[in-house]
N, C-alpha and C positions, 0 to 999 in steps of 0.2 A: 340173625334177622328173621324174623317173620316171613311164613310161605303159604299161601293159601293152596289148600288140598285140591280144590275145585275154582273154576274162572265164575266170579258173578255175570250171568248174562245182562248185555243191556236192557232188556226188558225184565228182566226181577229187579232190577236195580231201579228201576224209572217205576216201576207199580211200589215200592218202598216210598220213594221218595214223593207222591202226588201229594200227601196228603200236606208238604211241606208251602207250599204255594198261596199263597197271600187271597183272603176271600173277597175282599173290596182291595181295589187298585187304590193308592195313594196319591191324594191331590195336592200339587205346590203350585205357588204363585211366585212369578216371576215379581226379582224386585224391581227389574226395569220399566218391564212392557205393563206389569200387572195383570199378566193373561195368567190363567189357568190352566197348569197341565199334568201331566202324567211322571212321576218321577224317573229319571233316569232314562226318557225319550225326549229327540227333540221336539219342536212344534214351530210352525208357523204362524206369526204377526204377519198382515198384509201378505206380503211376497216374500218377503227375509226368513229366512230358516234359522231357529235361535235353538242353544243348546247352555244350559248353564248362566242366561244370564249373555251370553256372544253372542255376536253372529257369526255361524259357519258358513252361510250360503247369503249374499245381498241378491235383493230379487233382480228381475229383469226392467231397467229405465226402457219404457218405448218413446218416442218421440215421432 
């Protein structure tokens, strides 16, 4: 098996890897709500925190 001579520091490792990083964020549209958001982050309709098309969070009823 394989044995490196020397440990990659986390920072030589993180200065290789910047330039891997996406230059415009990607936009998807929900098929439900129809909103606009950010891949692979949730977002909020109204009060409801939606992820994927679910709701994980229903907002708060006041009454």
């Amino acid at each position: 098996m394989a044995h490196p001579k020397w440990k990659t520091s986390k920072a030589r490792k993180r200065k290789r890897r910047t330039h891997l990083s996406a230059a415009v964020p990607q936009i998807a549209t929900c098929s439900n709500t129809g909103e606009k958001h950010v891949y692979h982050k949730a977002y909020y309709v109204g009060d409801d925190l939606y992820y994927r098309g679910k709701v994980l969070v229903k907002g708060e009823i006041e009454e």
